[in-house]
C-alpha positions as semicolon CSV with decimal commas, in nm:
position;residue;x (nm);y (nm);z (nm)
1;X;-9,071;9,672;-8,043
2;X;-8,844;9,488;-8,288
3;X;-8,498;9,394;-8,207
4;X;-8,185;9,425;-8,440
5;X;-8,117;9,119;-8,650
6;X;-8,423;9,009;-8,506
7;X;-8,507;8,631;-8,567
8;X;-8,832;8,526;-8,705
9;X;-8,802;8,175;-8,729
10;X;-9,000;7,991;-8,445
11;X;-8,887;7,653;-8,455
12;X;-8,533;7,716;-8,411
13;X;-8,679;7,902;-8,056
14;X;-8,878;7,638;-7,948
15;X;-8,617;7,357;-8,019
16;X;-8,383;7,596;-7,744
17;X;-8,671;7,549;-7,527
18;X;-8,706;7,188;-7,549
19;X;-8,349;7,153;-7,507
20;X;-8,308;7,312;-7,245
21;X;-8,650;7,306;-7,072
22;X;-8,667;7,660;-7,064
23;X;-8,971;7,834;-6,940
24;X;-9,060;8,201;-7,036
25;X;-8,999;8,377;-7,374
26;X;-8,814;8,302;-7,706
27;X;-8,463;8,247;-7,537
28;X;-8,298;8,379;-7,864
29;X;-8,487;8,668;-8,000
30;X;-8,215;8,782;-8,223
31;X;-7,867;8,715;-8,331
32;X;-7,612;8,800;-8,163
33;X;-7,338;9,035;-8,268
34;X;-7,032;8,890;-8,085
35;X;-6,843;8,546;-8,028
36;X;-7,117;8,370;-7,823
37;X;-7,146;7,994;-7,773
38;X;-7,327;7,792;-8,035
39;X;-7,519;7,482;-8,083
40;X;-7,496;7,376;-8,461
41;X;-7,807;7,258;-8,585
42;X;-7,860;6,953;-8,783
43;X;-7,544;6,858;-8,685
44;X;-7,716;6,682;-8,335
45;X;-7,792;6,358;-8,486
46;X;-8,144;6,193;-8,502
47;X;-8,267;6,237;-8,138
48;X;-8,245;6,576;-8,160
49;X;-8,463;6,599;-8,506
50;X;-8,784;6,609;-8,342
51;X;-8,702;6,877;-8,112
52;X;-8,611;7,056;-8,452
53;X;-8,936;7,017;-8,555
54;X;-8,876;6,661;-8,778
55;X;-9,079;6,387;-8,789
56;X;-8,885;6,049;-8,923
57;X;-9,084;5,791;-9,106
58;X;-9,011;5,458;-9,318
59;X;-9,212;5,262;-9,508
60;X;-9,154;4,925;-9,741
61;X;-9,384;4,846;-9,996
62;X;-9,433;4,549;-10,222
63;X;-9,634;4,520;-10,560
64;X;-9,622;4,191;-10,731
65;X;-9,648;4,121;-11,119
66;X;-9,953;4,120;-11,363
67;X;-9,911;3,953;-11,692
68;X;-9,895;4,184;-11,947
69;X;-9,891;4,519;-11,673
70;X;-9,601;4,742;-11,547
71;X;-9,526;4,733;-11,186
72;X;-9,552;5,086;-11,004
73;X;-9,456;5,298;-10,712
74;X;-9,570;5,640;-10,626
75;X;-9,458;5,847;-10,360
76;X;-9,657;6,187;-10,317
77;X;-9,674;6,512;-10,125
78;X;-10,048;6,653;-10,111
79;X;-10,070;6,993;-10,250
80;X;-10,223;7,118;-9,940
81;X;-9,996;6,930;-9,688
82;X;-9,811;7,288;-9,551
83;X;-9,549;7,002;-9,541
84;X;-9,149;6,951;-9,671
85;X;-9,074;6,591;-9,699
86;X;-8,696;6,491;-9,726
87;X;-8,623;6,115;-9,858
88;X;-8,303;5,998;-9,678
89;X;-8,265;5,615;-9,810
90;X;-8,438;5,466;-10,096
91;X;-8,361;5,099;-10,175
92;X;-8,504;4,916;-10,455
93;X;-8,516;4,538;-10,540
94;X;-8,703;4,286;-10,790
95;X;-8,689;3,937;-10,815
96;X;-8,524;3,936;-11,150
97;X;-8,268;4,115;-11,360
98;X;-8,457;4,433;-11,493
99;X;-8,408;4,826;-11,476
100;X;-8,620;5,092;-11,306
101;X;-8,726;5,422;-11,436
102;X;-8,774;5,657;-11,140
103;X;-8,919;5,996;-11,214
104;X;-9,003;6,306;-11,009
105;X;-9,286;6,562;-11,076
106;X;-9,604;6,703;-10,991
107;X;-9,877;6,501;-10,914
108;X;-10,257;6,574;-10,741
109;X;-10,369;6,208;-10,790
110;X;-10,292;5,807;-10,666
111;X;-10,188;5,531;-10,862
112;X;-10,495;5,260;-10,828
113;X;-10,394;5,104;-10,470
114;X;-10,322;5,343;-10,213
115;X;-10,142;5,210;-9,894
116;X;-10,346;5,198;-9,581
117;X;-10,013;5,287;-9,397
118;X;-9,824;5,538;-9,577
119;X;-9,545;5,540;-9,297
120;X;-9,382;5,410;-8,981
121;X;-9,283;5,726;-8,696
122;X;-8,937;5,658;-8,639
123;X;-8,978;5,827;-8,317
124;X;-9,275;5,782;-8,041
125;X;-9,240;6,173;-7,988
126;X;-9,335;6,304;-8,318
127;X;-9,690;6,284;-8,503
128;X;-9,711;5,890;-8,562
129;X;-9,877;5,959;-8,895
130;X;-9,713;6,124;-9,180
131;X;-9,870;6,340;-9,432
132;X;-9,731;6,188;-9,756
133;X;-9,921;5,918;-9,978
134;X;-9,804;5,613;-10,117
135;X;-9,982;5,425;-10,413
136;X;-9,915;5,150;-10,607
137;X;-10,048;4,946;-10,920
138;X;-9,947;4,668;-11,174
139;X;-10,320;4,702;-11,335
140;X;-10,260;4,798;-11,677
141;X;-9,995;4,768;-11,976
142;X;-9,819;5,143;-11,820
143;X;-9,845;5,308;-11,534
144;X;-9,937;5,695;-11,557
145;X;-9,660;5,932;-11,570
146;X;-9,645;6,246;-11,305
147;X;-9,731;6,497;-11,570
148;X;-9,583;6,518;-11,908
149;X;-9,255;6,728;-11,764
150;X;-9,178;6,479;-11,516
151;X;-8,794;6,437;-11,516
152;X;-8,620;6,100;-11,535
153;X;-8,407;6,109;-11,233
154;X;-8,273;5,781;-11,197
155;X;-8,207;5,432;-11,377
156;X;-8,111;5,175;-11,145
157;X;-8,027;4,830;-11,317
158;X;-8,024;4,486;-11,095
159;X;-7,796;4,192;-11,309
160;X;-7,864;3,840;-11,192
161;X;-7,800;3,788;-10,808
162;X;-7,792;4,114;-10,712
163;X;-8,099;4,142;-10,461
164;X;-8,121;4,561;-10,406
165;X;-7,972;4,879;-10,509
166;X;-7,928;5,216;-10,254
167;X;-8,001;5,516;-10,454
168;X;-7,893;5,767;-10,167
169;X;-7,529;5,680;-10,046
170;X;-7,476;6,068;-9,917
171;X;-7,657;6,369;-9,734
172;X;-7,581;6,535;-10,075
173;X;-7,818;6,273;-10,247
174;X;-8,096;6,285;-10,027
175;X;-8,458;6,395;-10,216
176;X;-8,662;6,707;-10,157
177;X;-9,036;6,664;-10,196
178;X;-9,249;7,034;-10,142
179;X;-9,619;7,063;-10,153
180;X;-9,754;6,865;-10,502
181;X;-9,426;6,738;-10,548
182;X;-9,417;6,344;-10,634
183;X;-9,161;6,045;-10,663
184;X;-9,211;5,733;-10,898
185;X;-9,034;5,433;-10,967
186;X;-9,147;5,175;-11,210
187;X;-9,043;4,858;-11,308
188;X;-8,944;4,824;-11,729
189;X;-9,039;4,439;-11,789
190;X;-9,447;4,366;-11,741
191;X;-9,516;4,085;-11,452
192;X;-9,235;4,180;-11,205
193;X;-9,205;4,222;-10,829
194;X;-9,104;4,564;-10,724
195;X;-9,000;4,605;-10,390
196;X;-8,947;4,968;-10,239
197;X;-8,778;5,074;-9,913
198;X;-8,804;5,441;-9,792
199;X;-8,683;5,681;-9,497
200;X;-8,789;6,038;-9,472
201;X;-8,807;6,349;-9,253
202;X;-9,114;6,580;-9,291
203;X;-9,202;6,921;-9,126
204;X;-9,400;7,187;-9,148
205;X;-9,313;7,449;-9,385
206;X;-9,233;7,805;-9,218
207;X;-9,434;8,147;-9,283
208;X;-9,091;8,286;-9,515
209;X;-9,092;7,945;-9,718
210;X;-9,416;7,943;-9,831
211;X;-9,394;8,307;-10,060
């Protein structure tokens, strides 16, 4: 029968059992209605993502210049992935002084190269692959946008002798990417060197976030 203030959410359940290597049923059903003692989620630090159901990645990626052609980045979540994707850091660099438009969107479809790794598991526990796709180009006089809506987000600008900019500083900053939801950064000035750097958490989305 259901239980009063009943708890729905399995992941939060399982991570308890992990924890604690508990055996038997959902050690924490339902809230509790007095003082009790606590353990304060994403507050654990990043050993104790996976057993919240994370999975950390990275990836760098390098495109060099094409005379005449823009120099792209695109970082995508599949439509059918069942998957949230948070960026955490996102560092940029290019050989030169130049800006960077970076956009987010939708997006079903790769930019012309596609990486054959499209991230590194930060931690041997999780799934060592992750579900998001990372393309590239510097093929043509523009890259593609996302989709004619696609928001300019950020503008970072490199001066002479700077070699890379951090575009997330806080947890405040950090990047959500849901299902069909895409990232892109591309470089202003045809024939340049775009370097990209990115962390990211991904799960699977739950039952009350997909509606």
């Amino acid at each position: 029968m259901a239980r009063f203030n009943e708890i729905l959410a399995g992941r939060f359940n399982r991570a308890l059992q992990k924890f604690f290597s508990m055996k038997g049923g959902p050690p924490a059903p339902q809230l509790a209605s007095e003082i009790t003692p606590n353990i304060q989620f994403g507050q654990m630090g990043p050993d104790f993502r996976y057993i919240e159901g994370w999975n950390k990645f990275g990836a760098c990626v390098s495109v060099g210049g094409a005379a005449g052609n823009q120099t792209g980045i695109r970082f995508r979540n599949p439509a059918a992935s069942n998957v949230v994707a948070v960026i955490e850091k996102l560092f940029l660099s290019y050989a030169q002084p130049n800006q960077v438009n970076g956009t987010q969107g939708t997006s079903n479809v790769d930019l012309a190269s596609v990486a054959s790794m499209s991230g590194l598991s930060f931690d041997q526990r999780a799934n060592p692959g992750s579900a998001m796709s990372f393309s590239f180009q510097n093929t043509a006089p523009t890259v593609p946008l996302l989709t004619s809506s696609a928001l300019l987000l950020q503008r970072p600008t490199l001066g002479a002798g700077q070699e890379q900019v951090d575009l997330i500083m806080t947890d405040d900053q950090e990047l959500l990417l849901l299902p069909g939801a895409a990232h892109q950064y591309v470089i202003v000035a045809v024939n340049s060197v775009l370097f990209l750097t990115m962390w990211w958490r991904e799960r699977f989305l739950e039952d009350s976030e997909r509606s």
